[in-house]
N, C-alpha and C positions, 0 to 999 in steps of 0.2 A: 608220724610220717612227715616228712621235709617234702616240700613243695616248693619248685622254683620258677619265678615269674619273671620276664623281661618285664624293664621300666618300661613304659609306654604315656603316661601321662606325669605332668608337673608334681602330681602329688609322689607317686612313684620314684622320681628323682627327689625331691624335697628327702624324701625315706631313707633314700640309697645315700647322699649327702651327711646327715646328719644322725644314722646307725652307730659311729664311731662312739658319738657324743654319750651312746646310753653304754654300749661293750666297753670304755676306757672311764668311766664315771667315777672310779674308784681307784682309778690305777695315779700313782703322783707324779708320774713322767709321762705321760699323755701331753700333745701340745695341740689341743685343734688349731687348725686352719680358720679363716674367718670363713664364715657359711657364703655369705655375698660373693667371696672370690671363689670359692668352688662352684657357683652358679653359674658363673663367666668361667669359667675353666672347662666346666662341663657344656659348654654351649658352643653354637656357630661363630662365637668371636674366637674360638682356641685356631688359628691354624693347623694344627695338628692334625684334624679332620677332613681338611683338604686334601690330605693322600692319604687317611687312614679310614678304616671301617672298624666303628666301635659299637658294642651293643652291651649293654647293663641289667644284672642281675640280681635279683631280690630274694634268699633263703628264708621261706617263713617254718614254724610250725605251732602247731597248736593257734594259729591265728598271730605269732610274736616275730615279729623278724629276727634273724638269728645270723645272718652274715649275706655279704654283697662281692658279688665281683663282676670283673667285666675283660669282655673279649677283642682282643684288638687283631686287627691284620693292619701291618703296616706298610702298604706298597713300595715307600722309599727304603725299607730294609730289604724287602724282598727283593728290587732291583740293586740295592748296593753289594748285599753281601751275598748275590745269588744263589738265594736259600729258599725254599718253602719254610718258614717260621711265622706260626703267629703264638701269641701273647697271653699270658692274664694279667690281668694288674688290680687296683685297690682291692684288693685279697683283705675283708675281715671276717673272723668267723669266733660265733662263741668255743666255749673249749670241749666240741662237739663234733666229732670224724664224720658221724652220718651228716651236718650241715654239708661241714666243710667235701667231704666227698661228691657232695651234690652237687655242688657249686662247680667243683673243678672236672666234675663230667659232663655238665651243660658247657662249657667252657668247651671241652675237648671235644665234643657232638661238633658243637658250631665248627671249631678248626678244623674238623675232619673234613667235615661236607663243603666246606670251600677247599679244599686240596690242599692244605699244609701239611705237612711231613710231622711237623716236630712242635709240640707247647714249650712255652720257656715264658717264664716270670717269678715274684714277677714286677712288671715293668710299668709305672705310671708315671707316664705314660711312655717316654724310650730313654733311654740312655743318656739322655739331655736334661730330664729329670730325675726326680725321686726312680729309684729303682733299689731291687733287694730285699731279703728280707731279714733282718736283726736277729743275729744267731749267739753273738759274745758281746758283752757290755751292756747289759740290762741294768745297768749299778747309776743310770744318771739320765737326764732326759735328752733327747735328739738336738741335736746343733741344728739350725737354720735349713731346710730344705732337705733333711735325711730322716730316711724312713725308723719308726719307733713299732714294736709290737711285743704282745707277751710271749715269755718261752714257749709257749706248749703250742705255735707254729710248727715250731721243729719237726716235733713229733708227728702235727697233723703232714705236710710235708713228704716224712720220711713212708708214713702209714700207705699212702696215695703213691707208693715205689717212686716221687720225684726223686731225681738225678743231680748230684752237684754239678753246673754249669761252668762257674764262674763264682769266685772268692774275688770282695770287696774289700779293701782296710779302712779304719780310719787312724787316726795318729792323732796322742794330743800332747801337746808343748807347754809347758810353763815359760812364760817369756823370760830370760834371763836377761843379766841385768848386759852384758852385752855380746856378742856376735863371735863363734870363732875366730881367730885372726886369721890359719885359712880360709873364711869365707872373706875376707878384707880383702886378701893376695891374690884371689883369683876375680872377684869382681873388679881391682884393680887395673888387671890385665885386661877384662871384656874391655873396661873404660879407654886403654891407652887406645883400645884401636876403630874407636869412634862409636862405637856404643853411646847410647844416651838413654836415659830413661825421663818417664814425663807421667803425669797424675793426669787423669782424662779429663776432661773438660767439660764440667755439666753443661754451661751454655751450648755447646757443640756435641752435647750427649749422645745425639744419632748416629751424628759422623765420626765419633771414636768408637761406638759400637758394631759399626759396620768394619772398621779397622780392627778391631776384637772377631771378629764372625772372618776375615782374609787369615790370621791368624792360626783362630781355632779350625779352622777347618783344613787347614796346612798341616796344624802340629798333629791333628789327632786324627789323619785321617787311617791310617793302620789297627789305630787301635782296637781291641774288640769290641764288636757290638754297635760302635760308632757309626751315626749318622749326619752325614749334613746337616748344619742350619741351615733351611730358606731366609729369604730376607722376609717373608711374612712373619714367622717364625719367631725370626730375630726382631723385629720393633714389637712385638708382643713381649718378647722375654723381658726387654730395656724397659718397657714402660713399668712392668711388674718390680722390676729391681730399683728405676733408678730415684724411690723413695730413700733406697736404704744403704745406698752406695757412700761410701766415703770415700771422696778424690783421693786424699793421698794414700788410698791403701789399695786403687785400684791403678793397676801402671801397664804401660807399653813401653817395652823395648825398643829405639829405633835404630839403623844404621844409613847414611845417605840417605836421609828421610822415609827408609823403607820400611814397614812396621814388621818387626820380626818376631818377639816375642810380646806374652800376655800374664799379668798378674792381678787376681780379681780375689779381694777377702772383704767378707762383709762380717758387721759386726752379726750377734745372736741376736735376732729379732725374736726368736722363739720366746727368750723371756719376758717379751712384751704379748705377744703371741697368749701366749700361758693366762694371762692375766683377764686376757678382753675376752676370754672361753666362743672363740665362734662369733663374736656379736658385735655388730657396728653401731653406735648409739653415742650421745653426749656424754657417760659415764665411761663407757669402752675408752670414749677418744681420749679424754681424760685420765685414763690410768695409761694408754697406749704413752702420752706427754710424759706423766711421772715414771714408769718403770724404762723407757727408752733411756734415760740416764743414767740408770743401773746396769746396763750391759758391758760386762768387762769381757767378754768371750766373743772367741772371732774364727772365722769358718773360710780355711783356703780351698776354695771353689776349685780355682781353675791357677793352674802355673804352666804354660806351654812354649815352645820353643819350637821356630819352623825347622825344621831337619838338616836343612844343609848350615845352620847357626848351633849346632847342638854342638855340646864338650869346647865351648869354649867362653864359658865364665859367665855369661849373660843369663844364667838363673841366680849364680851368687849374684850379679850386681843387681837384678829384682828385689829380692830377700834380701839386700843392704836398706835399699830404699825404702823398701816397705817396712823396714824394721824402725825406719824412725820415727816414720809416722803411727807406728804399734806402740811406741815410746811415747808421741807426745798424748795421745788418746787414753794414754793410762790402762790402757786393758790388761790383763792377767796370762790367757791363754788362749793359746790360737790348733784349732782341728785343720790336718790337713786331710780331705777326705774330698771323693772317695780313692784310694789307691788301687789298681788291679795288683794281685796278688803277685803276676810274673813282672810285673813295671821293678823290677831289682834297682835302674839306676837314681830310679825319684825313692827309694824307700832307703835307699845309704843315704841319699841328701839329707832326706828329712831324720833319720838316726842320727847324721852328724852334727847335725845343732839342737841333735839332746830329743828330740819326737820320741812316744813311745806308742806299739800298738796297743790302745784301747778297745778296739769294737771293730766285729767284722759281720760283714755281709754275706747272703750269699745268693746269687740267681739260678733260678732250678729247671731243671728240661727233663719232655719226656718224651718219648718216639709215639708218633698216632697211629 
């Protein structure tokens, strides 16, 4: 019999946090998370929980924990995309229906009894983050900040009658040795007409973040699922990244000093990730130094263009820019992820300097 408990005390989170660590033990493309930043992620420092309600769940049986999830309502969706929707999100479960059913009906109790219409995840935390679950390209471990899990989700998923939502891509690119010359001829043209592009400025790292956050929240705000950055939000995300940012690979668009677009690709931290298994220590920091220079893999976050700047060359002359500095860094391969499925005019881009789909997501809904 499965038994489901809400976390309630440190050890209970401690539990929920580090479940991964015994379920993926075995698995070679598992990448934990460091345990310490899940602690602060899960805590009053996340802004997230300032307009969100989240509550965490423990599947045991036989006395063994056996999968965890948790229930979000997220006020700022519910008022953007004037929806009753709430959430699941860090969804693990042994390869176990009965766990997993339990979990995703304490889950749906909760959503029901505050008045949400509809579950959908899932999502850890929104759309801003990790979100989805790994349905194609089980053949290789997760790029930097994108979700990893075994096949037989699916199944659990499909079993529970979840609904496809929403189809995520990813693309991966062999760097070649150099650039379409249609991408030269059209960045070209951004350039004649005062386009400029520029590498952010670690000294000034807040204030080109918050010029990334006028941007991203311009380019995407149609998009599905899509929610606002706060600026709480945002110095929380910068401080989390701006270990692992490389200037010339992150860039702004400008025109008459106006910031118009945004190009943000970090290297694979995961492969360092991989190494320090969860654990912060003088040995961790230590292999974190040496395998950090082994990273030849690179993760396009974020490519965006505010709307009235669109089709008119200023993602070529991004991806000009950023390609040199892809060039001088020696790296191999660059993920562009995550793509929505109907985004057509980013998924010719990326086809036309050679991208292929590797790995797709997918976020699942079910009516309460």
């Amino acid at each position: 019999m499965t038994e489901v408990i809400e976390v309630t005390s440190g050890k209970d989170l401690n539990d929920f946090i580090t479940f991964p660590l015994t379920l993926y033990s075995r698995d070679p493309f598992y990448v934990p998370p460091l345990i310490r930043e899940m602690q602060k992620h899960f805590s009053q420092k996340n802004p997230f929980f300032h307009h969100a309600h989240v509550r965490y769940f423990i599947a045991k049986k036989n006395g063994e924990i056996r999968g965890r999830v948790v229930s979000l309502i997220n006020k700022r969706h519910i008022e953007y995309h004037k929806e009753n929707t709430g959430f699941f999100g860090f969804f693990e479960s042994a390869d176990d229906y009965e766990t997993a059913s339990a979990l995703l009906d304490r889950v749906s109790d909760v959503l029901k009894r505050e008045g949400m219409d509809i579950m959908r995840g899932p999502m850890s935390f929104s759309t801003n983050e990790e979100c989805g679950l790994l349905i194609d390209g089980f053949h290789s471990h997760p790029i930097l900040m994108t979700p990893y899990n075994p096949p037989y989700y699916i199944d659990l998923m499909k079993r529970y009658q979840l609904q496809k939502a929403k189809d995520l891509y990813a693309y991966i690119l062999d760097i070649p040795d150099e650039l379409p010359q249609k991408i030269h001829r059209v960045a070209d043209i951004a350039a004649k007409t005062g386009v400029t592009v520029r590498p952010v400025n670690k000294k000034h790292f807040d204030r080109d973040m918050f010029i990334f956050k006028d941007v991203y929240n311009s380019a995407w705000e149609k998009n599905w699922g899509f929610i606002p950055l706060t600026d709480e939000e945002l110095i929380y995300l910068s401080n989390n990244l701006k270990p692992v940012v490389v200037p010339e690979l992150t860039l702004i668009a400008e025109k008459n000093a106006e910031p118009i677009g945004f190009m943000g690709i970090l290297p694979d931290f995961n492969v360092v990730l991989k190494h320090m298994k969860g654990k912060l220590n003088p040995i961790s920091i230590l292999k974190a130094f040496y395998y950090s220079k082994k990273i030849k893999d690179l993760r396009v976050l974020l490519l965006g263009i505010k709307n009235e700047y669109r089709n008119k060359g200023i993602d070529a002359l991004l991806l000009r820019e950023a390609f040199k500095g892809v060039k001088r860094g020696g790296y191999k391969r660059v993920e562009f992820s995550w793509i929505l499925e109907d985004n057509l005019p980013v998924q010719r881009l990326i086809g036309f300097v050679g991208g292929r789909l590797y790995k797709k997501y997918r976020i699942y809904e079910k009516r309460l």
